[in-house]
Backbone as CSV, one residue per row, in Angstrom:
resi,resn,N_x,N_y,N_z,CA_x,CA_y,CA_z,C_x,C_y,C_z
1,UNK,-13.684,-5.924,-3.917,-13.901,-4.495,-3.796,-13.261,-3.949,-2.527
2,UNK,-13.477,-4.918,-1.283,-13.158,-4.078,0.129,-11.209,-4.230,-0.100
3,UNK,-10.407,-5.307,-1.057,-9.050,-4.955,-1.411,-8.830,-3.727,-1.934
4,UNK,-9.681,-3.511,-2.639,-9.088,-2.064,-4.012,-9.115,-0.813,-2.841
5,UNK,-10.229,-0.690,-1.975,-10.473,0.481,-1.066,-9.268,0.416,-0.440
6,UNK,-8.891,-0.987,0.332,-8.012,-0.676,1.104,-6.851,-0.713,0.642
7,UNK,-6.513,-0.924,-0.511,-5.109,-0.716,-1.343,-4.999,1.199,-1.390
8,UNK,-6.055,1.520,-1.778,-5.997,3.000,-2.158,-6.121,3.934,-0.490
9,UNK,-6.567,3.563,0.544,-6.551,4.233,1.350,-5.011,3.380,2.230
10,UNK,-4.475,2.656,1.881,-2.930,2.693,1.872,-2.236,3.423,1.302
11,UNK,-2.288,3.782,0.153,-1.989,4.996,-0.738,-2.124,6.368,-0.569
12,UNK,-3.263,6.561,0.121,-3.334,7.863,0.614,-2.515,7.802,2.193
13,UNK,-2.443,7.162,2.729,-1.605,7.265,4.002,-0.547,7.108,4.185
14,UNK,0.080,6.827,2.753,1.397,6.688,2.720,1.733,8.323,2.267
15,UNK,1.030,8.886,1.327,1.412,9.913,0.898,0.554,11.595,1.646
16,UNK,-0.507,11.405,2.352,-1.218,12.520,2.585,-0.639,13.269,3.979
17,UNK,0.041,12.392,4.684,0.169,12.729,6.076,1.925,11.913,6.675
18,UNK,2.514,12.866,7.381,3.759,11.930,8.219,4.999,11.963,7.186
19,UNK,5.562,11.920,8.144,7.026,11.286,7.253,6.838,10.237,6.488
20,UNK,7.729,9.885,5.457,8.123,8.884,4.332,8.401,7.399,5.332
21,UNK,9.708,8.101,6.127,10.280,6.464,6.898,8.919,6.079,8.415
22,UNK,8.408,6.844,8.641,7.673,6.039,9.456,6.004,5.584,8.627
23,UNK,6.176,5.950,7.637,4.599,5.068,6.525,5.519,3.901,6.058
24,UNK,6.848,3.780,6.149,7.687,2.344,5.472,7.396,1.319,6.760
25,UNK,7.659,1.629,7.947,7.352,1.097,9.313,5.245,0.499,9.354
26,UNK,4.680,1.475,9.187,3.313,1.589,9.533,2.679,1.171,8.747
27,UNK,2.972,0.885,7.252,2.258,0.160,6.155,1.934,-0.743,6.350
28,UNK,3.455,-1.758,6.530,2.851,-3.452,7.176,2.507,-3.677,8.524
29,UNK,2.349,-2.908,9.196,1.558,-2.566,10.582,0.361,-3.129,10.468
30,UNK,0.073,-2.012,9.252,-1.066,-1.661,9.415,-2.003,-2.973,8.210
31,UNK,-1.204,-3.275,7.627,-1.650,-4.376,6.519,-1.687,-5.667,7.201
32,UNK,-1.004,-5.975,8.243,-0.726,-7.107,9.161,-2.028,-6.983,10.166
33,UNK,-2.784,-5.959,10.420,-3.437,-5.728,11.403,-4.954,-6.110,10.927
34,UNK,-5.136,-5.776,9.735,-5.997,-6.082,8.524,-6.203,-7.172,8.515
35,UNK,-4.935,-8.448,8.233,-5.040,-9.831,8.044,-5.515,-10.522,8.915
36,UNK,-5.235,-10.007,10.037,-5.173,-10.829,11.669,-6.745,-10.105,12.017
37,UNK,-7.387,-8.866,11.472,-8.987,-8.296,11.499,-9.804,-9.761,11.339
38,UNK,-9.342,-10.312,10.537,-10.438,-11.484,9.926,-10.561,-12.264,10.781
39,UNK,-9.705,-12.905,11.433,-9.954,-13.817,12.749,-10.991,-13.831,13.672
40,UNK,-12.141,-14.372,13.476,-13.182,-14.075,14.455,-12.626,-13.882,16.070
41,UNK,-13.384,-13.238,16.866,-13.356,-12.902,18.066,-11.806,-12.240,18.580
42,UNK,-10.985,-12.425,18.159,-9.749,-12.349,18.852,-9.176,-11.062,17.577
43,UNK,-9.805,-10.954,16.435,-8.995,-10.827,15.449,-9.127,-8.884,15.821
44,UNK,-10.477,-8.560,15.795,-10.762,-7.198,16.593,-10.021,-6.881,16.978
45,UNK,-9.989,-7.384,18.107,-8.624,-6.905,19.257,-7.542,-6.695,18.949
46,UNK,-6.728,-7.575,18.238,-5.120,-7.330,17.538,-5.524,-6.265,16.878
47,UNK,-6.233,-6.374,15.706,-6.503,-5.448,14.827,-6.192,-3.713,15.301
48,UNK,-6.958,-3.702,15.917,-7.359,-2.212,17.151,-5.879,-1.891,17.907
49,UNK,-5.468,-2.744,18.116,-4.056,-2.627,18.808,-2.984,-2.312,18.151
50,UNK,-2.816,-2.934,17.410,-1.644,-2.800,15.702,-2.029,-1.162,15.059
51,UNK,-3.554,-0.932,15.210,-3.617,0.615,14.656,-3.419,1.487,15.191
52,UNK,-3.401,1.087,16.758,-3.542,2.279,17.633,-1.637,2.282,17.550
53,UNK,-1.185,0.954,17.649,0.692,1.552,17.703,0.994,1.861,16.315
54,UNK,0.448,1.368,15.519,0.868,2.107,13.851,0.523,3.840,13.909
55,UNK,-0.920,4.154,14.560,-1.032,5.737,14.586,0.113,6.263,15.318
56,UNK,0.724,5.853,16.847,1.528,6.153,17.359,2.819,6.861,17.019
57,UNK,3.390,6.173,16.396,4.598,5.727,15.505,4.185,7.181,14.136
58,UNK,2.789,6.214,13.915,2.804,7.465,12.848,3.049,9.444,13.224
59,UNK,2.746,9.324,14.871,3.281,10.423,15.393,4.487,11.031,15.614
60,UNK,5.831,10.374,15.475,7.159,10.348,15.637,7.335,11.519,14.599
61,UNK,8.343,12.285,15.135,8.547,13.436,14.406,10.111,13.113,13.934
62,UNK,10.323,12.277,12.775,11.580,12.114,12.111,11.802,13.058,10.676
């Protein structure tokens, strides 16, 4: 269940907000940031970090 949510709220962030070429950049950012979430203790941290430069990026005005 917590895949399908986060498949679809990939979906909406690819399409609701930002340019096209920086959601091609920020997708696997942000899907990479997800994977590395699971890692106990350490995994938080990347996680949080990868979103905060994926939002970043997602700020670029291309």
């Amino acid at each position: 269940m917590r895949s399908v949510i986060f498949c679809a709220t990939l979906v909406l962030l690819l399409f609701l907000t930002g340019c096209l070429a920086t959601k091609v950049v920020t997708i696997p950012m942000r899907v990479a940031g997800e994977v590395v979430g699971f890692v106990p203790v350490v995994g938080g941290v990347v996680e949080g970090a990868v979103d905060t430069t994926a939002g970043v990026v997602d700020l670029v005005p291309l």
